[in-house]
C-alpha positions as CSV (number, residue, x, y, z in Angstrom):
1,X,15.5,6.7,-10.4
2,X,16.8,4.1,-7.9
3,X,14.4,1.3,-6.0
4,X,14.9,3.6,-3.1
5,X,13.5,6.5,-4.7
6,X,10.4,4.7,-6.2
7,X,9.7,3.5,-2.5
8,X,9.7,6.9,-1.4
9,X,7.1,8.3,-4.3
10,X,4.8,5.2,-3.5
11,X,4.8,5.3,0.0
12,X,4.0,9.3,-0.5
13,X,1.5,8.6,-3.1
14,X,-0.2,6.4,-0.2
15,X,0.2,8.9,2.2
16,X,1.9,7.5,4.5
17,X,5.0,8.3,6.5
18,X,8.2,6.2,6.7
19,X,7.3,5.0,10.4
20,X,3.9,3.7,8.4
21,X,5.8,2.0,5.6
22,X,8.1,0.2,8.4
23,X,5.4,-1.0,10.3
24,X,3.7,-2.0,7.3
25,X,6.2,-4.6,6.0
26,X,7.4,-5.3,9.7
27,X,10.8,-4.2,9.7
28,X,12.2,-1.2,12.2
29,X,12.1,2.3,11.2
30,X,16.4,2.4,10.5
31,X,15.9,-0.6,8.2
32,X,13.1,0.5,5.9
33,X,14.8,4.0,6.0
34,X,18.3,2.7,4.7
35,X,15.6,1.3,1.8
36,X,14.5,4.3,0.7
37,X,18.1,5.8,1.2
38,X,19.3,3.1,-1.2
39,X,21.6,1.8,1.4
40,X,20.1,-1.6,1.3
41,X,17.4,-3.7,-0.4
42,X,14.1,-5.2,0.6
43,X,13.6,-8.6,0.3
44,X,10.4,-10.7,-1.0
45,X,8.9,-11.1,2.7
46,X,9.3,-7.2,2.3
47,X,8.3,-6.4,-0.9
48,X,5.2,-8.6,-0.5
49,X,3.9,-6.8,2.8
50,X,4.2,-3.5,1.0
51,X,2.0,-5.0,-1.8
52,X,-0.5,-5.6,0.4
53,X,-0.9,-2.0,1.8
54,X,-1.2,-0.8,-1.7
55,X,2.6,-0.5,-2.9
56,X,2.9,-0.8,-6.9
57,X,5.7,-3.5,-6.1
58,X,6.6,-4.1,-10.1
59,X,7.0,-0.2,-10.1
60,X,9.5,-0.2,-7.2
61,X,11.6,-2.9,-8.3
62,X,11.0,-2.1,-12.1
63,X,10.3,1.2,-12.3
64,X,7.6,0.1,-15.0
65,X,4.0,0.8,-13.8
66,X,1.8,-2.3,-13.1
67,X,-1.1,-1.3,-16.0
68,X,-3.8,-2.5,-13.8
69,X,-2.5,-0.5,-10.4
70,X,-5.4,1.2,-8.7
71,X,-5.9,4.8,-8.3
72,X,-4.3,6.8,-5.2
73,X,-7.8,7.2,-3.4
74,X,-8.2,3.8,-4.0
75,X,-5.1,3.0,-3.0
76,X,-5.2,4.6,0.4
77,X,-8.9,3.1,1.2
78,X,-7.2,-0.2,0.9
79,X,-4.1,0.7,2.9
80,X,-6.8,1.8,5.4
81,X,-8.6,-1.3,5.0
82,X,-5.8,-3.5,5.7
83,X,-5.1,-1.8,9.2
84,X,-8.2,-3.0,10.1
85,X,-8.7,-6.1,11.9
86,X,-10.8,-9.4,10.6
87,X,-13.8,-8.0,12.2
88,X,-13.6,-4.2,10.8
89,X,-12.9,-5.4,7.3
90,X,-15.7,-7.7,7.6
91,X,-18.0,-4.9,8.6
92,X,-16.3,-2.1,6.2
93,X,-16.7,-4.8,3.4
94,X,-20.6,-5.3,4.2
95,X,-21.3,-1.8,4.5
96,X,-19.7,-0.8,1.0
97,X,-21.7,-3.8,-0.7
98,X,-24.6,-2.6,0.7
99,X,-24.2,1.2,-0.2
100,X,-23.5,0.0,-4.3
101,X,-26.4,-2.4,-4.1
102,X,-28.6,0.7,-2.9
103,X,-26.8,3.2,-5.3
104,X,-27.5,0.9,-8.4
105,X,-31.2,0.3,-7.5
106,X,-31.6,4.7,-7.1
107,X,-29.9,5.0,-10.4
C-alpha cells in the first residue's frame, strides 16, 4: 500500500472528500489529488495540518498504526471541531464539559 493510498483510506475513514482534505492542509484540490494518486508527496507543513483534522499521520507515512489513534467517531467530531472557529470551539468545549460533569453526577 503506497502513502497515497493510506491518505485515501484516512481521509475516507474521516469522511471527508478530497476537496475537504485539500482545504484542510491548505493546498489546491490538483495538488493534494496528485497525493493520493502517488504522483507526489506531502511535505511536513502538509502532513502536520492533516494531523490536526484527525489524520493518523505515522499511518500514512508508515503504514504502522499510531496505538493511541482515536476512534472514527471520535475522529470525525474532532475534524468537526477544528472547522470551528475560536469562539465555537470555546463554546462546543464548555458544553461537552458540562454534559460529562452532569452525566457523572446521574450515574
Amino acid at each position: 500500500m503506497t502513502i497515497g493510498d493510506r491518505l485515501r483510506e484516512e481521509r475516507n475513514r474521516l469522511g471527508m472528500i478530497q476537496a475537504d482534505a485539500a482545504k484542510a492542509c491548505g493546498l489546491g484540490y490538483t495538488t493534494y489529488l496528485g497525493y493520493e494518486k502517488g504522483e507526489r508527496f506531502p511535505g511536513a507543513d502538509a502532513l502536520q495540518k492533516l494531523h490536526e483534522f484527525g489524520f493518523d499521520v505515522l499511518y500514512v507515512v508508515t503504514g504502522v498504526r499510531n496505538g493511541s489513534a482515536l476512534s472514527n467517531e471520535d475522529c470525525s467530531l474532532l475534524a468537526d471541531l477544528n472547522q470551528a472557529d475560536e469562539k465555537g470551539r470555546a463554546l462546543a468545549v464548555t458544553m461537552m464539559r458540562s454534559l460529562l460533569d452532569t452525566y457523572k453526577r446521574l450515574s
